[in-house]
N, C-alpha and C positions, 0 to 999 in steps of 0.2 A: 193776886196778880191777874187772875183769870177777871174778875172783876174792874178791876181798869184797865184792860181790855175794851170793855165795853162803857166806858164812861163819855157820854158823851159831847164833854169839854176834851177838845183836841188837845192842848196845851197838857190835863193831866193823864191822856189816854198815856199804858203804856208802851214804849218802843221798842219794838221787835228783838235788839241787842237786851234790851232788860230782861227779856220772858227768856230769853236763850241761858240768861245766867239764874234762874229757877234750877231748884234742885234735882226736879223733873227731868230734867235735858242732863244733867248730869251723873252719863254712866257710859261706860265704855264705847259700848256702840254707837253713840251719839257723836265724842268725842272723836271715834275713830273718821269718820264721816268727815267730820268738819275739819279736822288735818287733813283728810282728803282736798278739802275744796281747798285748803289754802295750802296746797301743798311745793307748789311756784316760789311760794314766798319763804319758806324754811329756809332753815340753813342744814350744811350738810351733817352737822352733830346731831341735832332735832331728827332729820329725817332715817341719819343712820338706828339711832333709837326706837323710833315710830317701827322702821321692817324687822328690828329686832324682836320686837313682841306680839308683831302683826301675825308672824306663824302658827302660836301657837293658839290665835286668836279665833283664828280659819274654820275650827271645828264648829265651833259653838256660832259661827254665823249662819244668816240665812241664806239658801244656796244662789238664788237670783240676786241679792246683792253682792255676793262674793265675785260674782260671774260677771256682771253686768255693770257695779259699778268701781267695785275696786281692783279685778282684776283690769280694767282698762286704763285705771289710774297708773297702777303697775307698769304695765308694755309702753306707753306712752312716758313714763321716768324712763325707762329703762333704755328705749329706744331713742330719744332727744338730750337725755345726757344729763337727766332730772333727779338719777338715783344710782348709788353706786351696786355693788355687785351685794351686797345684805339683800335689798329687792327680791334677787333672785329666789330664794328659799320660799318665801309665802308664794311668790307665783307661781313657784311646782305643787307647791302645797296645794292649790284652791285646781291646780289643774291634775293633778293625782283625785282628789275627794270627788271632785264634784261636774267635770266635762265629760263631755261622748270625744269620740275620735276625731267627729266631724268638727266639732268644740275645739278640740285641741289643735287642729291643721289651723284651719284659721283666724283663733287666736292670738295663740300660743308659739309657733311650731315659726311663723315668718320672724318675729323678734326676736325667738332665740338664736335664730341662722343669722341675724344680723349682727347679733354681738358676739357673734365669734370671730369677724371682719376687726372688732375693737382691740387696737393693740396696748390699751394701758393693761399692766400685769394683773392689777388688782382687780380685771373683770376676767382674764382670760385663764387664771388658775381657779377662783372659782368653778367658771363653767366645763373645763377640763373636770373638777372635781365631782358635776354632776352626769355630764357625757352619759355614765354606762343609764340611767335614768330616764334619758332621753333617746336612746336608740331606737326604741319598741314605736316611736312617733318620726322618726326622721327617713324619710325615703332614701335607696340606697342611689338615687339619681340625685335628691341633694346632698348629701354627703360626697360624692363624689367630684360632684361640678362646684360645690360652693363651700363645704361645711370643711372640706381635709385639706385644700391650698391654704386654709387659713391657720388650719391645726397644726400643719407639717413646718411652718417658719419656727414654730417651737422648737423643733430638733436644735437648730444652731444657737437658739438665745444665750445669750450670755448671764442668764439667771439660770443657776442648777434647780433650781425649785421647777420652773416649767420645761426645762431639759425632760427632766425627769415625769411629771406628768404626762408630756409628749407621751412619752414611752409607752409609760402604762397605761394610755386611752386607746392604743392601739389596738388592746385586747378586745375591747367595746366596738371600734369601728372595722377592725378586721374582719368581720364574716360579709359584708357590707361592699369592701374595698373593690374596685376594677382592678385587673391585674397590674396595668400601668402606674396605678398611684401603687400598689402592691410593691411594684420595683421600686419605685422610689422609698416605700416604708424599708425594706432592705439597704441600699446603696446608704438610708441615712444611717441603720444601727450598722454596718459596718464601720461607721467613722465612730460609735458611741460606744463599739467597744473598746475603744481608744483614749477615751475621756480622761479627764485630770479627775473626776469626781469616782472614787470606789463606786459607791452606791450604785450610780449609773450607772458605769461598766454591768453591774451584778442585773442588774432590774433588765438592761437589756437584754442580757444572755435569759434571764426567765419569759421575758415578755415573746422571742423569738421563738423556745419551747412550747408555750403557749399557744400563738398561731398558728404551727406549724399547720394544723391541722387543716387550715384556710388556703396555703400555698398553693400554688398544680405541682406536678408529679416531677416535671421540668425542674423548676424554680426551687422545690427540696433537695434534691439531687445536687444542684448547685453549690446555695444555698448552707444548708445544716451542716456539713459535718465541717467543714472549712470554719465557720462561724463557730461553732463549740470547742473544737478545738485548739483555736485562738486563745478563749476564755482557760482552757488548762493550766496555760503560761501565765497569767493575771497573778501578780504579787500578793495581789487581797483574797484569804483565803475564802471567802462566800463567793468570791469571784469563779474560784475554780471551781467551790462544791456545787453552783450554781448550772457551769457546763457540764458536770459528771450527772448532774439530776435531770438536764433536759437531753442528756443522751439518751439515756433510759426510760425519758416519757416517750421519746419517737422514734425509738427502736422497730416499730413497726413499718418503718416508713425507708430500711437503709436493707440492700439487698443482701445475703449471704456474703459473698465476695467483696462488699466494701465493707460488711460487719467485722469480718476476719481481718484484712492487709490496711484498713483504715484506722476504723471506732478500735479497735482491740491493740491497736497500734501506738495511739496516743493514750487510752486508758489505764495500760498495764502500769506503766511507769508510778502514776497516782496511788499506789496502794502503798509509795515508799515516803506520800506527802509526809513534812512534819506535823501539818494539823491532823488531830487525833478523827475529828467528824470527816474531813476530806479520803483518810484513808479509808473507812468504814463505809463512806457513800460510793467510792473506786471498789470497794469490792462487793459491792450489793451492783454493782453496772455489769462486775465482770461476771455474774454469776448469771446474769438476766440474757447476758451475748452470747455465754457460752451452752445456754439450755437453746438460745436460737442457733446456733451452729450445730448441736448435737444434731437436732429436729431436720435441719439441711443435709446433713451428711449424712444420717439416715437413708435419706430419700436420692441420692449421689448413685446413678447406674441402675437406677431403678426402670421401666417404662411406666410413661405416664400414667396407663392404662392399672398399673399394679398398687401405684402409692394410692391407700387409702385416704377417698377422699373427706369421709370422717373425721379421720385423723389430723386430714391438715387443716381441716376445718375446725377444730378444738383446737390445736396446736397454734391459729393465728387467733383464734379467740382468748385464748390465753394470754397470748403476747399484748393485745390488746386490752384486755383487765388490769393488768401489769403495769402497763404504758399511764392506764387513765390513776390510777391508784397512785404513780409518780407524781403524773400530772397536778391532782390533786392537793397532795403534800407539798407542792411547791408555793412558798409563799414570797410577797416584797419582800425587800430587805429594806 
């Protein structure tokens, strides 16, 4: 071939399509390339294919082509409506290995804020799915003004699939959140703990124990014990065990006097559930309230000046070990 190349009768020189199907040209990375260039012209089965194998491809490429020419093929599918949501996967992939931060903002970071604007489902439960992935690059001024009006119309969807994500990405964008969108991330799980869907009732009440931690001092107050509480009544029993667990992750966060005439109010009853794990998590709640009441009534008539500060100083560190150790062991359902 290489030889009629250079034959100097034009007629039998050969034609640049002929040298491309030499065995030479014939290997992944070449291939990979050249669906690149004709990438316009696929169809959507071809191309869903092609992002399927393109991830695990990533590694083993050279990092200035990853960067330069297929990640741009990538954002440019992705962003004009060239590539479904498989796409996505290799283009974390090449921007996890192989970008700077600075690589990543301008990229990266503007396409992905654009297709979370996209309401067909099969792009917006993927990207829900990578969210917590994406947060360490997403400023909390875009999230706020562009990335969570988009995320939050999930709340109401009439798909439980992305109901339910909603939910759980909240975890992800909560540390992030402005108090305003904050309200609104409440006012919506108030309605979800309402849901026709178990699951999501259950996911809710975990996702709000969760947060907690992100609230202001106000807005827990409010907020928590009213919402756990709720979840007690829930028919589904992961439902209730779910509020008996996030009582006792944020135990730390509920004064004496609403731990007593409140939390201990609605909890006591639960040790009589018929589920066997609900009564045994009621009574691991009420053991954790009542060593926080002991430690308050203790200290009841005391002067400030006398209660060791030591001591309360352990005594909320404890509560806190406690709380996170709950915290912890809480998983989806």
């Amino acid at each position: 071939d290489y030889m009629r190349l250079l034959s100097a009768n034009t007629a039998q020189r050969l034609r640049p399509i002929e040298l491309l199907q030499n065995g030479v040209f014939d290997d992944d990375y070449v291939s990979l390339h050249l669906f690149l260039e004709t990438l316009n012209v696929k169809d959507a089965v071809e191309k869903d294919r092609f992002f399927s194998k393109l991830t695990e491809r990533v590694p083993a490429m050279p990092r200035p082509a990853a960067q330069w020419k297929v990640l741009p093929a990538l954002t440019n599918a992705l962003e004009y409506g060239g590539a479904s949501a498989k796409a996505l996967e290799p283009l974390l992939r090449i921007a996890k290995d192989g970008l700077s931060e600075e690589d990543m903002q301008s990229q990266v970071v503007p396409t992905v804020v654009k297709l979370f604007a996209n309401t067909d489902r099969s792009m917006r439960i993927p990207l829900l799915q990578t969210l917590p992935a994406l947060m360490e690059h997403l400023s909390a001024r875009v999230i706020n003004e562009t990335v969570f009006g988009h995320v939050s119309l999930g709340f109401a969807d009439t798909s439980p699939v992305l109901r339910e994500l909603t939910v759980k990405s909240m975890v992800a964008l909560a540390p992030k959140l402005s108090r305003g969108n904050m309200g609104q991330v409440m006012r919506a799980f108030a309605k979800l703990q309402l849901d026709e869907e178990a699951a999501i009732r259950t996911n809710t009440t975990i996702c709000l124990g969760k947060i907690a931690v992100h609230l202001d001092a106000s807005e827990r107050e409010r907020v928590l014990i009213p919402a756990f509480t709720r979840s007690l009544k829930d028919p589904f029993p992961p439902g209730r065990n779910a509020g008996l667990l996030s009582f006792s992750a944020t135990q730390q966060y509920y004064k004496p006097i609403d731990a007593a005439t409140r939390v201990l109010a609605a909890v006591a009853p639960m040790v009589l559930d018929p589920e066997r794990e609900v009564r045994e998590t009621a009574l691991g709640c009420l053991r954790a309230y009542m060593l926080k009441l002991e430690q308050a009534s203790a200290a009841v008539g005391k002067p400030p000046g006398e209660a060791s500060s030591a001591d309360a100083d352990a005594a909320d560190d404890a509560v806190s070990k406690a709380a996170d150790t709950v915290l912890k062991s809480m998983n989806w359902l």
